[in-house]
C-alpha positions as CSV (number, residue, x, y, z in Angstrom):
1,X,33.8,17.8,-8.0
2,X,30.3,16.4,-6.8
3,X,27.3,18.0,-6.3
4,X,24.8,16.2,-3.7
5,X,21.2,16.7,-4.5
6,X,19.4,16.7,-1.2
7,X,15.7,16.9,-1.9
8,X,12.4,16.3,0.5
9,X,10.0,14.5,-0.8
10,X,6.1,15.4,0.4
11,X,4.7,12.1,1.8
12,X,0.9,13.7,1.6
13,X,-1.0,10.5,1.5
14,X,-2.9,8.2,4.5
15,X,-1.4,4.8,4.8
16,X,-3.4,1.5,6.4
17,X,-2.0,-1.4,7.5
18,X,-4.4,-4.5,6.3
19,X,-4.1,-7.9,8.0
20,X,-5.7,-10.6,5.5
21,X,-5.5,-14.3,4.5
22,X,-7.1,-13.5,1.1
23,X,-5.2,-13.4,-2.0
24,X,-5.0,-9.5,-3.5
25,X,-7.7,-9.9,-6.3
26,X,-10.4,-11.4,-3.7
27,X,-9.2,-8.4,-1.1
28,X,-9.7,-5.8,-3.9
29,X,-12.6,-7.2,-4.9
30,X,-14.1,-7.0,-1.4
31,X,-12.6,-3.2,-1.3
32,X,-14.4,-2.3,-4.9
33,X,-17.9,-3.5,-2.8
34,X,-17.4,-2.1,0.5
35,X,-15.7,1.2,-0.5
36,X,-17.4,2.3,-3.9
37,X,-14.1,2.4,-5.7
38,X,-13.1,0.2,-9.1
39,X,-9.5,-1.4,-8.2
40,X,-7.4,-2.1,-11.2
41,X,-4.7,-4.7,-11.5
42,X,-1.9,-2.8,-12.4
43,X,1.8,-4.2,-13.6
44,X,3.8,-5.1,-9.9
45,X,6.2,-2.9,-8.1
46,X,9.4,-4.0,-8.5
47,X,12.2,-2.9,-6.3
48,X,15.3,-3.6,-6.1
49,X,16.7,-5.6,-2.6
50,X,20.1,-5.2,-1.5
51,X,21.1,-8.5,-2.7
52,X,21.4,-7.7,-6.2
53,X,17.9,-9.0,-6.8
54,X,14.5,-7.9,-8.0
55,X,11.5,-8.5,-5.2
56,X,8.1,-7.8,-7.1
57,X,4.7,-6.7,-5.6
58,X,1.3,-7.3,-6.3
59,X,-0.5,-3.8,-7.0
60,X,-3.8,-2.6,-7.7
61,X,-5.1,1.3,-8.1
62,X,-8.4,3.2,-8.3
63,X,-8.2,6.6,-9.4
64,X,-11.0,9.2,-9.7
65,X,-10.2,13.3,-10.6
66,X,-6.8,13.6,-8.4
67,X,-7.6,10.8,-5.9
68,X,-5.6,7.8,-6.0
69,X,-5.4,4.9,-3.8
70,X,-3.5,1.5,-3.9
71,X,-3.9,-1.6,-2.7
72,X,0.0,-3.2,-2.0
73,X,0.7,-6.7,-0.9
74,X,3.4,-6.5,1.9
75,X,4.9,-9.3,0.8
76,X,7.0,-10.2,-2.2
77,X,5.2,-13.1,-4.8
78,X,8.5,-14.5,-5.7
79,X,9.5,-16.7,-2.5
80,X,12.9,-17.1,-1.8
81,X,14.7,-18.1,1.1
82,X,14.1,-14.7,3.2
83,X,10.8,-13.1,3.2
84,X,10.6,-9.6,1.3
85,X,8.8,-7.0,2.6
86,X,7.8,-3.8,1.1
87,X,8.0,-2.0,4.4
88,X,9.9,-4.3,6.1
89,X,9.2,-2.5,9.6
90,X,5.2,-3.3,8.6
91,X,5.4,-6.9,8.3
92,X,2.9,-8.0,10.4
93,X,0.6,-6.4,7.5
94,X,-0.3,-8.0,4.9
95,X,-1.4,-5.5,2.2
96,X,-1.0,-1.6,2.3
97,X,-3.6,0.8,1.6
98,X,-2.5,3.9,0.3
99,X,-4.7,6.7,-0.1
100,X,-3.3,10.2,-2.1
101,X,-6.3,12.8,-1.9
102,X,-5.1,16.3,-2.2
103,X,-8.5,17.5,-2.1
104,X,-9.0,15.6,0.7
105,X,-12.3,14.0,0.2
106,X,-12.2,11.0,2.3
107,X,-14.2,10.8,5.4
108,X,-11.8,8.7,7.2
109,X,-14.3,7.8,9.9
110,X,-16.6,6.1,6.6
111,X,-14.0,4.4,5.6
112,X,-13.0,2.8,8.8
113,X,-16.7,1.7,8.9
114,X,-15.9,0.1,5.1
115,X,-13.2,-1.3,6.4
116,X,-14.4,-3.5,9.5
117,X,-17.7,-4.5,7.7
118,X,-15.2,-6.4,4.8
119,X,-14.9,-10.4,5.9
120,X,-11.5,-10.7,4.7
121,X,-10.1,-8.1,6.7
122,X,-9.1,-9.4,9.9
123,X,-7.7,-6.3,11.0
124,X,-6.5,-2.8,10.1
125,X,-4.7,-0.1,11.1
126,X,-4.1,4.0,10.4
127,X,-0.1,4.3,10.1
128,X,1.7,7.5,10.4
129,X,4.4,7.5,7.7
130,X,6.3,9.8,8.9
131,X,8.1,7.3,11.4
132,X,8.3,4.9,8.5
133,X,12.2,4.1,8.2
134,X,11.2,3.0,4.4
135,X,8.6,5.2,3.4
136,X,10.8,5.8,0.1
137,X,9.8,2.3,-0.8
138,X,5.8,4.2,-1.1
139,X,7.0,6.8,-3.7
140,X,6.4,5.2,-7.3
């Protein structure tokens, strides 16, 4: 006999889409100016691909009471052959910005602000997650 666990997992964070050229430690740098927040390296995401392989991915956090955010690279450092892509659906962005705030104390219009006065940024974007055919690649 089998017993299928079928559980929904809350998704109760705002996600951003970052186009940049930089590499991650200049872009969080540039984020740690702009945005009044301390971005830490942290060890990479690793998840596991469908061919059998590990694809790693550059992360950094800030945290602050509850608050978390993270800064993602869409894009796997280990090159192989095919590209891997965190969301794969997202890979016309370059890094992910993932913001968890369940007191939800970010003025969103501020941040947009931080966002486009950043140099490295060459674009951004609010994403709705919900529509994300991946979005259990986000839950870590």
């Amino acid at each position: 006999m089998y017993t299928h666990l079928d559980t929904d997992f809350q998704y109760d964070f705002t996600l951003f889409g970052l186009g940049s050229e930089s590499k991650e430690y200049k872009l969080a740098w540039a984020l740690n100016q702009s945005c009044y927040c301390h971005f830490k390296k942290q060890p990479d995401i690793t998840l596991n691909t469908d061919l059998d392989s590990e694809a790693l991915f550059s992360h950094f956090c800030f945290q602050k009471g509850r608050q978390i955010w993270r800064l993602l690279k869409n894009l796997a450092w280990i090159e192989r052959e095919e590209n891997t892509f965190l969301l794969p659906e997202l890979n016309q962005w370059d890094f992910l910005l993932l913001l968890h705030d369940p007191g939800a104390h970010i003025c969103l219009d501020q941040l947009h602000q931080s966002l486009k006065s950043i140099p490295d940024i060459n674009s951004f974007s609010q994403i709705s997650v919900d529509l994300l055919p991946n979005k259990d690649n986000l839950l870590f």
